[in-house]
N, CA and C atoms of all chains as a GROMACS GRO file, in nm:
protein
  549
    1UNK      N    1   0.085  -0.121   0.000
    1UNK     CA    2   0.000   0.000   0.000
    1UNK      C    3   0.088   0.124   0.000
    2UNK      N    4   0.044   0.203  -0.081
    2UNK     CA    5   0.144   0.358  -0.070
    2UNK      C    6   0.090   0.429   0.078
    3UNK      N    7   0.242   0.454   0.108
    3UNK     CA    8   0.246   0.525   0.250
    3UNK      C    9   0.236   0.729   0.215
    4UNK      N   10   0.184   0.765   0.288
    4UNK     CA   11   0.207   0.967   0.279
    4UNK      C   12   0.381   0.970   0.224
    5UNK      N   13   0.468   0.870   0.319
    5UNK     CA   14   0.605   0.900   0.253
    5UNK      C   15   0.697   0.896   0.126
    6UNK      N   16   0.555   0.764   0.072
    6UNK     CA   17   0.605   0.711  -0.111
    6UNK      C   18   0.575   0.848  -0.136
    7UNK      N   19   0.454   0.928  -0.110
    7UNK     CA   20   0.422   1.004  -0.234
    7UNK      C   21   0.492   1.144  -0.176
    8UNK      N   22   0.508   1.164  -0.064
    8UNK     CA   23   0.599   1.314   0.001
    8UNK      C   24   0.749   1.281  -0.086
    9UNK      N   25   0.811   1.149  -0.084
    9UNK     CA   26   0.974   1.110  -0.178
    9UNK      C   27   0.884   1.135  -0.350
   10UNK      N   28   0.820   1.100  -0.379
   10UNK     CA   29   0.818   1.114  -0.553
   10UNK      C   30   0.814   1.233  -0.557
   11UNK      N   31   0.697   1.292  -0.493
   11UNK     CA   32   0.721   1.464  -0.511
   11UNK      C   33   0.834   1.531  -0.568
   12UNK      N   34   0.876   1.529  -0.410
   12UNK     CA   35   1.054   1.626  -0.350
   12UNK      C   36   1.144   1.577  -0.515
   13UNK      N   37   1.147   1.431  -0.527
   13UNK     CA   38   1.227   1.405  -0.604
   13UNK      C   39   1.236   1.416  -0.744
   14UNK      N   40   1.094   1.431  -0.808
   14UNK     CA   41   1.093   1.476  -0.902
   14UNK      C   42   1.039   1.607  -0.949
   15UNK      N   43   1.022   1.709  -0.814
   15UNK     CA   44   0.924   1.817  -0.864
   15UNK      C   45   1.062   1.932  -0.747
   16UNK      N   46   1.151   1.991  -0.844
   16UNK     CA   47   1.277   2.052  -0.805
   16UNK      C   48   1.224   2.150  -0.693
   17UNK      N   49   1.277   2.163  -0.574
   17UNK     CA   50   1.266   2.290  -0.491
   17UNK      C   51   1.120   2.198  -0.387
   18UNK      N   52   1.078   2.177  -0.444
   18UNK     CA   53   0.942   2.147  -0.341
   18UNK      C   54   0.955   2.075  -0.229
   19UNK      N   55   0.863   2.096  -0.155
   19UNK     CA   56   0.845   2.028  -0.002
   19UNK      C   57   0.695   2.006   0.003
   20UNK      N   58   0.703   1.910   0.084
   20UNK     CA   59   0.564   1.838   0.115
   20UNK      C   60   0.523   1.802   0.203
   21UNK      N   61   0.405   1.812   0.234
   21UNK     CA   62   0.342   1.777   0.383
   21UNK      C   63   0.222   1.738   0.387
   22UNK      N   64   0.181   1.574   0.438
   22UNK     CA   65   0.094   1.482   0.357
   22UNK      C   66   0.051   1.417   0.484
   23UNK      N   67  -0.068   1.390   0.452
   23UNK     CA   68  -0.147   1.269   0.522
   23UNK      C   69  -0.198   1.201   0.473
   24UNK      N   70  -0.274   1.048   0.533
   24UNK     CA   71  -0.330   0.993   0.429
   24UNK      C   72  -0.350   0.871   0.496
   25UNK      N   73  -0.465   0.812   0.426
   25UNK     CA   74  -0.463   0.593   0.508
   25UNK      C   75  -0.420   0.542   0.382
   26UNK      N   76  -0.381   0.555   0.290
   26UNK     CA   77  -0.305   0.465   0.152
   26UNK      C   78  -0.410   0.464   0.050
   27UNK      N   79  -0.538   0.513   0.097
   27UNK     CA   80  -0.620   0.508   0.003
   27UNK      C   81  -0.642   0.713  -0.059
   28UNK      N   82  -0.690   0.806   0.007
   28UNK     CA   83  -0.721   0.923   0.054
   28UNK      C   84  -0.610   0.968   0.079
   29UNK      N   85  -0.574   1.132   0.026
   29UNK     CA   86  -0.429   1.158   0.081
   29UNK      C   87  -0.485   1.337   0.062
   30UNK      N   88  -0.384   1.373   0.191
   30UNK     CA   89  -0.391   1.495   0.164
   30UNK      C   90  -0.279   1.596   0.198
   31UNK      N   91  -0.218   1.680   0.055
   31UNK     CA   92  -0.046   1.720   0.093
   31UNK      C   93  -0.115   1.824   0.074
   32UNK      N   94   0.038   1.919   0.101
   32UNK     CA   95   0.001   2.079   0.054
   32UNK      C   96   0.173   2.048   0.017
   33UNK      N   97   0.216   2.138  -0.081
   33UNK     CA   98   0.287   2.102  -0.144
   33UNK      C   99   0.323   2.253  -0.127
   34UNK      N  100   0.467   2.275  -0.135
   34UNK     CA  101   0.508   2.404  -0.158
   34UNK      C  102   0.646   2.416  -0.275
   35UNK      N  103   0.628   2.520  -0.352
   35UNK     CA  104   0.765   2.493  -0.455
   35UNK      C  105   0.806   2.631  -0.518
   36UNK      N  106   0.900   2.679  -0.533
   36UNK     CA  107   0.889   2.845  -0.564
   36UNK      C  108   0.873   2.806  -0.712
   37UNK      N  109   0.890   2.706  -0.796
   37UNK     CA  110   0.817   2.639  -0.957
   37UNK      C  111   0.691   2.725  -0.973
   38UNK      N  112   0.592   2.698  -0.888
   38UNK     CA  113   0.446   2.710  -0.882
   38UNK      C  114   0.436   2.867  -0.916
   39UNK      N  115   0.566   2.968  -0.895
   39UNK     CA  116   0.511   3.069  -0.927
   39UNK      C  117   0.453   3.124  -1.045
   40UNK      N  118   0.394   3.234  -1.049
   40UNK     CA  119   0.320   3.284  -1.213
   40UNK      C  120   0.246   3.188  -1.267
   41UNK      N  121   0.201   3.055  -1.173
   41UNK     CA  122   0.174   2.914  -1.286
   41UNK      C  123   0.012   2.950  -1.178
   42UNK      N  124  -0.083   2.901  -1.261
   42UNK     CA  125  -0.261   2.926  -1.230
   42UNK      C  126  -0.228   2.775  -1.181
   43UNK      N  127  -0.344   2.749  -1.096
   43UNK     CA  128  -0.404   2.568  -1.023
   43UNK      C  129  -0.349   2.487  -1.097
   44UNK      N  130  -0.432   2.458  -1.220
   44UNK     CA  131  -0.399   2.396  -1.298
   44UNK      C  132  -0.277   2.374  -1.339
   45UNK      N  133  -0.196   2.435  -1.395
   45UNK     CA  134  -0.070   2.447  -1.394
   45UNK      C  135   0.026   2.359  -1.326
   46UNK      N  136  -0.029   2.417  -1.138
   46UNK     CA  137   0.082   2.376  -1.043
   46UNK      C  138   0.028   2.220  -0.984
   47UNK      N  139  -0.113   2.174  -1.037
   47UNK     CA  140  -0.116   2.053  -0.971
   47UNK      C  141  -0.041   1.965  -1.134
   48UNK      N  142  -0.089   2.012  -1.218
   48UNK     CA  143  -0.006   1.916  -1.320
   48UNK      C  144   0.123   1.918  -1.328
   49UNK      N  145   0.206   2.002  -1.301
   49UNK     CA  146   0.345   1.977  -1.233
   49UNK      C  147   0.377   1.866  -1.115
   50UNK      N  148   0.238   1.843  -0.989
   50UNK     CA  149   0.280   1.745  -0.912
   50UNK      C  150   0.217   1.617  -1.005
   51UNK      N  151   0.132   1.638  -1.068
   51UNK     CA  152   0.064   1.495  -1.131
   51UNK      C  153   0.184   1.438  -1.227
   52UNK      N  154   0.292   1.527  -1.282
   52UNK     CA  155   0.412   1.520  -1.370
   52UNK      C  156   0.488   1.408  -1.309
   53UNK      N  157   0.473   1.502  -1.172
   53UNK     CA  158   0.609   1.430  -1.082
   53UNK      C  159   0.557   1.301  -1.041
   54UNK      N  160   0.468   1.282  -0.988
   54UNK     CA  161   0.393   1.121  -0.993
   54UNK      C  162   0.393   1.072  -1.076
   55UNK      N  163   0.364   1.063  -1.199
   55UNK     CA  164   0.346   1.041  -1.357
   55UNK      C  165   0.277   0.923  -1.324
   56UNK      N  166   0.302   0.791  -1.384
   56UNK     CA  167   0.226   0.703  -1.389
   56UNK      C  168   0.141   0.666  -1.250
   57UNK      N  169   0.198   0.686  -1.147
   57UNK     CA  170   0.139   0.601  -1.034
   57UNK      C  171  -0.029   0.674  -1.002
   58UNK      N  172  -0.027   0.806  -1.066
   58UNK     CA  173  -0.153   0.853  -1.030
   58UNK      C  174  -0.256   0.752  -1.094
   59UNK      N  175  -0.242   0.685  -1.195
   59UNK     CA  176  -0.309   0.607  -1.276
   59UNK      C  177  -0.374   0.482  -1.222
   60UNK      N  178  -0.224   0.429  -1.121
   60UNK     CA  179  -0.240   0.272  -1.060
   60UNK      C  180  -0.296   0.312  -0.944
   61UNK      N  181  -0.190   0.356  -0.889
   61UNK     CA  182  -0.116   0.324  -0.690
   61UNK      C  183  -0.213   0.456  -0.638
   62UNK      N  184  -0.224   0.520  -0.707
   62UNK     CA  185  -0.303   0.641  -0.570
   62UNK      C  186  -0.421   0.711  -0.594
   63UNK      N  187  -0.532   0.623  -0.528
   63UNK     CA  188  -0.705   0.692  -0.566
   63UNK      C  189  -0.709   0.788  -0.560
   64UNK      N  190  -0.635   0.901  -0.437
   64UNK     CA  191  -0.710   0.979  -0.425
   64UNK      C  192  -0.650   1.095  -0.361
   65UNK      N  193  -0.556   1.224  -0.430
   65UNK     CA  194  -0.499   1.291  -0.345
   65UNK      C  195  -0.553   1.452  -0.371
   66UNK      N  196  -0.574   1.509  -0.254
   66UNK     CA  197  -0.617   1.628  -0.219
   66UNK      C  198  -0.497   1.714  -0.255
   67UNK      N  199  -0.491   1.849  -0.291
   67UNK     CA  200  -0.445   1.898  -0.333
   67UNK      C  201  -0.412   2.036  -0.271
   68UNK      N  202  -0.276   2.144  -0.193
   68UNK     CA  203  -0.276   2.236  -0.169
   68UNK      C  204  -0.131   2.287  -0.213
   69UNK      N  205  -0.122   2.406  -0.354
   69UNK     CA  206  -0.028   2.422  -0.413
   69UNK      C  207   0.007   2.585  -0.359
   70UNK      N  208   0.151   2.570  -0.303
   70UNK     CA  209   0.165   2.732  -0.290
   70UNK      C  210   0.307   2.737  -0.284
   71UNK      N  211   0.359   2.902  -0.342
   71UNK     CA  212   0.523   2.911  -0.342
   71UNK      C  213   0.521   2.934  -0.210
   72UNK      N  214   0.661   2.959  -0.177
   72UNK     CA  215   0.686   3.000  -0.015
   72UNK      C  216   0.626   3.159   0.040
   73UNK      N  217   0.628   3.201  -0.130
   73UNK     CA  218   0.551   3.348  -0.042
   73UNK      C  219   0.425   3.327   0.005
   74UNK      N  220   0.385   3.309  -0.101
   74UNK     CA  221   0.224   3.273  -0.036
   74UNK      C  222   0.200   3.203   0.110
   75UNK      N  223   0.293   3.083   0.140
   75UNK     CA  224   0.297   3.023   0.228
   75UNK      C  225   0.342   3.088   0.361
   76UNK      N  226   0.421   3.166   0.399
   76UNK     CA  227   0.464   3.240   0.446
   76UNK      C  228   0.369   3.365   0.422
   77UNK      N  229   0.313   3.400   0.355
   77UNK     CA  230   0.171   3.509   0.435
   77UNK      C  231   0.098   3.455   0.460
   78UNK      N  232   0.025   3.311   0.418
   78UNK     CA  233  -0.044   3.297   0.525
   78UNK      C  234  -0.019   3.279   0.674
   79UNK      N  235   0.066   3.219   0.674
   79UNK     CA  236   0.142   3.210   0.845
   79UNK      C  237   0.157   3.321   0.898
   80UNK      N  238   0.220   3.419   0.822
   80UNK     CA  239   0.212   3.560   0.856
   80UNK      C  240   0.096   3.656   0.975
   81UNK      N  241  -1.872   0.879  -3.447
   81UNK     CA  242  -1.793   1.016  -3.349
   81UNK      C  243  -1.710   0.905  -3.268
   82UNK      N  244  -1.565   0.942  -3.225
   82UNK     CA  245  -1.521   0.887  -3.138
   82UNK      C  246  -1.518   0.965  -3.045
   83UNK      N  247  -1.474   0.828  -2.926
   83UNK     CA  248  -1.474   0.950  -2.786
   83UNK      C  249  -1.469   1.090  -2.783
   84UNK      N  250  -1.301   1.083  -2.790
   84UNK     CA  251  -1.239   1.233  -2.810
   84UNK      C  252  -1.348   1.318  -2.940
   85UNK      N  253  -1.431   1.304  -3.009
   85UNK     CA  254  -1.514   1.396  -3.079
   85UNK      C  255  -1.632   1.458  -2.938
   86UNK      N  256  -1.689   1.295  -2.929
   86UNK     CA  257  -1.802   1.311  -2.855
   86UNK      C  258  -1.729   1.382  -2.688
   87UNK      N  259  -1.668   1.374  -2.669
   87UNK     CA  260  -1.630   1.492  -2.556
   87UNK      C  261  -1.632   1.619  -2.607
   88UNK      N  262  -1.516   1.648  -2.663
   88UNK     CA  263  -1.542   1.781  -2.755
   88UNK      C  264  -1.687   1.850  -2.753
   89UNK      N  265  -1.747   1.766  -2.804
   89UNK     CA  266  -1.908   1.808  -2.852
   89UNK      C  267  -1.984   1.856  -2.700
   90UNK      N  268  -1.933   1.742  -2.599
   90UNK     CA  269  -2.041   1.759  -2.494
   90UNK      C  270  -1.949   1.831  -2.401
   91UNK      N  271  -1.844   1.922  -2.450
   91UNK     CA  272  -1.754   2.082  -2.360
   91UNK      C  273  -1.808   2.142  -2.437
   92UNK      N  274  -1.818   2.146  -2.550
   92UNK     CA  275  -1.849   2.244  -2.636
   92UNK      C  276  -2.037   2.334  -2.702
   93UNK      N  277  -2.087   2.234  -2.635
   93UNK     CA  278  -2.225   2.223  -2.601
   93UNK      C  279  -2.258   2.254  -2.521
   94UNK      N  280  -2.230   2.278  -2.391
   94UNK     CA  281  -2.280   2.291  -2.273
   94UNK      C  282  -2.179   2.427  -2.214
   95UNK      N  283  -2.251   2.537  -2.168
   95UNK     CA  284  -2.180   2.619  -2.062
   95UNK      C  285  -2.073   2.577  -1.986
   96UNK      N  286  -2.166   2.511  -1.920
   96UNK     CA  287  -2.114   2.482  -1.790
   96UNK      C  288  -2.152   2.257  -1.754
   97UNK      N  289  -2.014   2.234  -1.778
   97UNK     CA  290  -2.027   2.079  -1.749
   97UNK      C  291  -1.941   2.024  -1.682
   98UNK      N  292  -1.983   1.899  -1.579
   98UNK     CA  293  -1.911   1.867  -1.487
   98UNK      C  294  -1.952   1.711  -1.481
   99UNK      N  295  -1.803   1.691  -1.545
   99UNK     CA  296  -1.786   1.538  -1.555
   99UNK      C  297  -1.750   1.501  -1.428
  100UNK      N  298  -1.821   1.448  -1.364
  100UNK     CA  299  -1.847   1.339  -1.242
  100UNK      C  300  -1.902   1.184  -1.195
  101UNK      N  301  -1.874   1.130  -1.087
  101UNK     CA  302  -1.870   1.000  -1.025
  101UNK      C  303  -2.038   0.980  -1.036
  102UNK      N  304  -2.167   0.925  -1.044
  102UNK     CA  305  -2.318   0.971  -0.990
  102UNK      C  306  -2.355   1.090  -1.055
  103UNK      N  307  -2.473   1.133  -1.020
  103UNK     CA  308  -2.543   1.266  -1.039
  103UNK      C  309  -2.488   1.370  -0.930
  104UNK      N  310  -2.529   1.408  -0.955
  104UNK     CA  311  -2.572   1.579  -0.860
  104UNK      C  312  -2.657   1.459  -0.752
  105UNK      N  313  -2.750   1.495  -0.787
  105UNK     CA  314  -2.850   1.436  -0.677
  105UNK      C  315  -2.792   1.304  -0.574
  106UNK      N  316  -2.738   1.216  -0.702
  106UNK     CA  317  -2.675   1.078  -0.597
  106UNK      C  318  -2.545   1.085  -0.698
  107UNK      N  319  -2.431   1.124  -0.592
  107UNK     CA  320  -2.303   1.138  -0.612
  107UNK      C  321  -2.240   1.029  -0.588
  108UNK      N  322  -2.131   0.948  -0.653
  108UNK     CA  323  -2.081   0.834  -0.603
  108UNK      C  324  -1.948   0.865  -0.544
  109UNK      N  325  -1.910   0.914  -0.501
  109UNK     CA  326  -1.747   0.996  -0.410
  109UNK      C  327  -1.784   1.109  -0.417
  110UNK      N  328  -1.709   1.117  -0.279
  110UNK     CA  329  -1.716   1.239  -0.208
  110UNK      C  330  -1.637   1.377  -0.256
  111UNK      N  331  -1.546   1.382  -0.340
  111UNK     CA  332  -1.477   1.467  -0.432
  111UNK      C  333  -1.576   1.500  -0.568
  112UNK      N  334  -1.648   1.388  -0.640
  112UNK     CA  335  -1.737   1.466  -0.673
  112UNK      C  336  -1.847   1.503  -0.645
  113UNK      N  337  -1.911   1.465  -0.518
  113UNK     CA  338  -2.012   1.518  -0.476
  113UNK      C  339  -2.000   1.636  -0.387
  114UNK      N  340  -1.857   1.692  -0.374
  114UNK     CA  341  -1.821   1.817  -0.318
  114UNK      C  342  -1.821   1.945  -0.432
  115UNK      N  343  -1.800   1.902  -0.552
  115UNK     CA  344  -1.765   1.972  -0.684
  115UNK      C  345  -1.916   2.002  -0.730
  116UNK      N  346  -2.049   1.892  -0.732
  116UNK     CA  347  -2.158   1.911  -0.778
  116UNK      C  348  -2.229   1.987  -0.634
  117UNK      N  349  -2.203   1.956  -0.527
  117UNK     CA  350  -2.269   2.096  -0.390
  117UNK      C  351  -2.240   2.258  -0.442
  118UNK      N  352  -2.082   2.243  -0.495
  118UNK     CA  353  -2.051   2.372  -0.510
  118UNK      C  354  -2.121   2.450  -0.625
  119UNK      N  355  -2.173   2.373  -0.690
  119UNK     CA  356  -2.181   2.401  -0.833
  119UNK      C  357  -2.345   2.461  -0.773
  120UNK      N  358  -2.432   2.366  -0.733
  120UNK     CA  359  -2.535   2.382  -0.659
  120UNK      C  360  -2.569   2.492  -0.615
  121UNK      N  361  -2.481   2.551  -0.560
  121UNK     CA  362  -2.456   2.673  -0.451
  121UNK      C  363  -2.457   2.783  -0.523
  122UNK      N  364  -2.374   2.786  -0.588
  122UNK     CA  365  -2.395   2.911  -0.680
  122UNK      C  366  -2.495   2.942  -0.784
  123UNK      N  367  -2.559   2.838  -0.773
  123UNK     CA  368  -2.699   2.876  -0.834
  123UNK      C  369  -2.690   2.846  -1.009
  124UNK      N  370  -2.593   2.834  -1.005
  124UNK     CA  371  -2.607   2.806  -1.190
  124UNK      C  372  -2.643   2.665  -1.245
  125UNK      N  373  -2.737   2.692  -1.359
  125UNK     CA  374  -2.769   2.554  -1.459
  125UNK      C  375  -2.655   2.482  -1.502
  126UNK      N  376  -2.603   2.393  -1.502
  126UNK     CA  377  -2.507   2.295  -1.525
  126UNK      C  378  -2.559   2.176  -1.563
  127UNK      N  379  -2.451   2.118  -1.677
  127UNK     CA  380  -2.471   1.984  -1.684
  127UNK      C  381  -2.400   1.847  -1.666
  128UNK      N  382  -2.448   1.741  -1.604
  128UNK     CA  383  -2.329   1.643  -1.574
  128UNK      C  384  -2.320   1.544  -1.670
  129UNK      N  385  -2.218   1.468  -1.633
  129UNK     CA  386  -2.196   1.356  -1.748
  129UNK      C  387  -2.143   1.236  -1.643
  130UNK      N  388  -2.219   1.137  -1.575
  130UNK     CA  389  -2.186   1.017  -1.502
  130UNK      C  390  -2.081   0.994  -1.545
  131UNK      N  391  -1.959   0.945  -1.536
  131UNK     CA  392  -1.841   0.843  -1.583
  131UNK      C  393  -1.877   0.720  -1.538
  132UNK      N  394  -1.951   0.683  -1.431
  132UNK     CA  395  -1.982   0.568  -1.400
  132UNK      C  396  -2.063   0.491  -1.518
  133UNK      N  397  -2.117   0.587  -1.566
  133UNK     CA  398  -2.224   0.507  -1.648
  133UNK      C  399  -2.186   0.405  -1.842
  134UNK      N  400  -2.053   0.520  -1.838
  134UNK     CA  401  -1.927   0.485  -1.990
  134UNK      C  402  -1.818   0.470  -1.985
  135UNK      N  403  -1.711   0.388  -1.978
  135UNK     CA  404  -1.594   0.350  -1.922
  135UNK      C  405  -1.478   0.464  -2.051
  136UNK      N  406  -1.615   0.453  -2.118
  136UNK     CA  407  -1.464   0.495  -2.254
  136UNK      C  408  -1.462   0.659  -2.210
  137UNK      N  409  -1.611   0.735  -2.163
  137UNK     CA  410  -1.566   0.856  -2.121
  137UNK      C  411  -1.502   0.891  -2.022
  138UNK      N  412  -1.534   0.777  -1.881
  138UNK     CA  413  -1.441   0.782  -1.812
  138UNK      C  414  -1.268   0.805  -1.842
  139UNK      N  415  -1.234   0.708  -1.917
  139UNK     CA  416  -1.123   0.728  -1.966
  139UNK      C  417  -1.068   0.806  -2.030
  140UNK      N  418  -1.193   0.845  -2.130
  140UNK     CA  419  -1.147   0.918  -2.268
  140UNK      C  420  -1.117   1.096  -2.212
  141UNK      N  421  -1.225   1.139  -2.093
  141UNK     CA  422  -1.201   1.301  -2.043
  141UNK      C  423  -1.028   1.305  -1.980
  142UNK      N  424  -1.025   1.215  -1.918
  142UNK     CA  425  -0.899   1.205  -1.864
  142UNK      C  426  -0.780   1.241  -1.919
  143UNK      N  427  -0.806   1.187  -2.054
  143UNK     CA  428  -0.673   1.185  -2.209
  143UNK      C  429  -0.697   1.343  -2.273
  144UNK      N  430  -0.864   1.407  -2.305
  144UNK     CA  431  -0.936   1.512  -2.308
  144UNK      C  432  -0.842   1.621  -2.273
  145UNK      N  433  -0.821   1.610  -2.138
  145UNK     CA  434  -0.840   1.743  -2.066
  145UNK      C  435  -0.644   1.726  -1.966
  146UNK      N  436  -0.574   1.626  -2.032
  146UNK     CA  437  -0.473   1.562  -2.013
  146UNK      C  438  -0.448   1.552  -1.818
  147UNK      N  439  -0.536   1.531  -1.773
  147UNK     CA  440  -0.580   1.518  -1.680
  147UNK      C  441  -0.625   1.372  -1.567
  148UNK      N  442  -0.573   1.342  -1.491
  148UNK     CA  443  -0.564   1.227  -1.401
  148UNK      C  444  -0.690   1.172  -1.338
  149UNK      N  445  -0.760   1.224  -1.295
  149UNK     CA  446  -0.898   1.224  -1.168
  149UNK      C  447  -1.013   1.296  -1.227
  150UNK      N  448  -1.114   1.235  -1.184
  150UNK     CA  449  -1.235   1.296  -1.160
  150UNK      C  450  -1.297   1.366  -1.050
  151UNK      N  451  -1.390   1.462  -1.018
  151UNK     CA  452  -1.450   1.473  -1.146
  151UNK      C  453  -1.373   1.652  -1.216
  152UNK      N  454  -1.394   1.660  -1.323
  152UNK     CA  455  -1.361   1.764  -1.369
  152UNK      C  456  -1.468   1.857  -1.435
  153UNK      N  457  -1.462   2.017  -1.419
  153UNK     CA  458  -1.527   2.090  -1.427
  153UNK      C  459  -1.488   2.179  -1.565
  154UNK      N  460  -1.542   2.205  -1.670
  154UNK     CA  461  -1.545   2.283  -1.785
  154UNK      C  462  -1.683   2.384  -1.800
  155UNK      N  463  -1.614   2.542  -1.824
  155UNK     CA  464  -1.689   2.637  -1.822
  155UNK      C  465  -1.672   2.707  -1.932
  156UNK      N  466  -1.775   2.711  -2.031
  156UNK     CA  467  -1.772   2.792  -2.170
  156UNK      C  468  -1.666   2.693  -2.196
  157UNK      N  469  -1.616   2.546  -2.204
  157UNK     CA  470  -1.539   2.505  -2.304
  157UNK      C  471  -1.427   2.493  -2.230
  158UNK      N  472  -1.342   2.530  -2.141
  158UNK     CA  473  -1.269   2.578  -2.078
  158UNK      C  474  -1.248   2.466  -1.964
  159UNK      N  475  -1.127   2.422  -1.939
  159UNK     CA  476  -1.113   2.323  -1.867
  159UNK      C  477  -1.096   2.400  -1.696
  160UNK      N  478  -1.167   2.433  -1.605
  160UNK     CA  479  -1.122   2.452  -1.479
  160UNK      C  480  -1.043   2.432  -1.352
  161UNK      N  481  -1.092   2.299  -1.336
  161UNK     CA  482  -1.025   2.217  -1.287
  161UNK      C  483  -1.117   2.083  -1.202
  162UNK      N  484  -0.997   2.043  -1.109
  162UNK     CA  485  -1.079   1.947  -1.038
  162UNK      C  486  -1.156   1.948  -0.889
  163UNK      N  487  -1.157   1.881  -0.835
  163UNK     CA  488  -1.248   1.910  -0.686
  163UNK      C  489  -1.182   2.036  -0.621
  164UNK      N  490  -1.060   1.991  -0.557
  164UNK     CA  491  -0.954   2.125  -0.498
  164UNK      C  492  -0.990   2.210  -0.537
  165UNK      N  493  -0.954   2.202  -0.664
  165UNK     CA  494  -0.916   2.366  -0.756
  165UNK      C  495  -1.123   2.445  -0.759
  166UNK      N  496  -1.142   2.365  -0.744
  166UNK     CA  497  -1.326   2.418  -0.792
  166UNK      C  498  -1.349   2.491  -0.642
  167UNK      N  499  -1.308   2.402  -0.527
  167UNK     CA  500  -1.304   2.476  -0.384
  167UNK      C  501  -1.273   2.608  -0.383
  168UNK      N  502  -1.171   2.566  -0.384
  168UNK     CA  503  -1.031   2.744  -0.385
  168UNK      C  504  -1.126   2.845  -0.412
  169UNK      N  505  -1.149   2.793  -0.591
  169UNK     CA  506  -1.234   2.934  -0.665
  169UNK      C  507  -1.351   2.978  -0.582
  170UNK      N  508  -1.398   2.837  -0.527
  170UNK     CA  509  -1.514   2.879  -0.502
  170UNK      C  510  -1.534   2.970  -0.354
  171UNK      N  511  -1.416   2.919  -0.287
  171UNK     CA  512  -1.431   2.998  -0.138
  171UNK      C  513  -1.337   3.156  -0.114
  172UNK      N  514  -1.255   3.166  -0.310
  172UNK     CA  515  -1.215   3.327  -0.341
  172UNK      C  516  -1.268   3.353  -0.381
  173UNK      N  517  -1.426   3.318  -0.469
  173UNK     CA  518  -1.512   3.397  -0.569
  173UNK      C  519  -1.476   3.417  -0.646
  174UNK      N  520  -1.384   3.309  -0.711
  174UNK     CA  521  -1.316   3.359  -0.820
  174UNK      C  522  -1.449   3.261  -0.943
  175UNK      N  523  -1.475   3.128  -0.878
  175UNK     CA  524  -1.598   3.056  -0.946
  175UNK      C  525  -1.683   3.144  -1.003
  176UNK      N  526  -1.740   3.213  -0.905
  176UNK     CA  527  -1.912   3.284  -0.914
  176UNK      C  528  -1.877   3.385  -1.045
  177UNK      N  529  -1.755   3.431  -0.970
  177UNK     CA  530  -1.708   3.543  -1.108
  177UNK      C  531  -1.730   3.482  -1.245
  178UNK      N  532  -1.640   3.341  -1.278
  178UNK     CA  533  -1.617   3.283  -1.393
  178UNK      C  534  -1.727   3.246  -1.463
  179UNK      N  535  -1.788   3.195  -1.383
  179UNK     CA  536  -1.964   3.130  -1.356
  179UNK      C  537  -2.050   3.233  -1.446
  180UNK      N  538  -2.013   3.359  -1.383
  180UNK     CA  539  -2.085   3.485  -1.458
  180UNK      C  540  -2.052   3.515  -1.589
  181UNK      N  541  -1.957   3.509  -1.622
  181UNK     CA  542  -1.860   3.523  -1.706
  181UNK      C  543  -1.776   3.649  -1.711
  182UNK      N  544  -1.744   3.653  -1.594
  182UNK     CA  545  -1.689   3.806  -1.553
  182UNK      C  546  -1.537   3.754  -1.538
  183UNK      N  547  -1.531   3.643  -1.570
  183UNK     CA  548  -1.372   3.627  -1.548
  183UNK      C  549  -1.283   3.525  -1.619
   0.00000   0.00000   0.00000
């Protein structure tokens, strides 16, 4: 079963600069993803960059992942 | 018509369409039955397209809209996005705007 950590390592590893922070029971998952990539890029954009970085496994291995895309600025005002 | 026509036709036909799991009314997952509430909410006529009910559209929107998951939302033709992304808009108003066609 895919663990939050398979899919937090495919991320990081194929989606340059990003960090991830995920939950999930192997079925249901839910990251927020941060990457300074994502900038100038609309939703769309920045989740098909993580769907990139997964590439095939979104297909097989993982029903179901929730989605929260932001650069560090953004991320950092909201904390703000 | 193949798939990829008959999709075409049924984005291109419709305002506002939202390929989803069930109906509106009886949703089969909870991602798209979060996407058809929202849609609900804002008050606009929309139309759905079960995937449950055609395996090839299931498949075929996916290849469509080069896109992974269901359900997915198209406005005036226009690919939006998916459950998440329909949230976001919808809880910045950026939806209602688009919805209107103010955006």
């Amino acid at each position: 079963m895919v663990t939050p950590q398979d899919i937090k390592g495919w991320i990081e590893e194929n989606l340059a600069g990003s960090r991830v922070e995920i939950d999930g029971d192997g079925h249901h998952f839910e990251a927020l993803i941060v990457c300074p990539g994502f900038s100038g890029k609309n939703r769309i954009q920045r989740h098909q960059m993580v769907y990139g970085a997964l590439g095939d496994r979104m297909k097989s291995e993982i029903h179901a992942l929730s989605m929260k895309t932001l650069t560090p600025e953004e991320q950092a005002s909201l904390e703000g | 018509m193949s798939i990829q026509e008959q999709i075409k036709e049924l984005v291109e036909s419709n305002e506002v369409v939202l390929f989803m799991k069930g109906s509106p009314d009886f949703p089969q997952c909870g991602f798209s039955s979060r996407a058809s509430q929202i849609l609900k909410q804002c008050g606009t006529h929309f139309a759905s397209v079960d995937v449950l009910q055609n395996n090839e559209v299931r498949e075929g929107i996916k290849q469509f809209s080069n896109w992974p998951t269901i359900p997915q939302l198209y406005i005036r033709g226009e690919f939006v996005g998916g459950s998440d992304i329909v949230m976001e808009m919808f809880e910045s108003g950026e939806l209602q705007k688009k919805l209107a066609g103010e955006a």
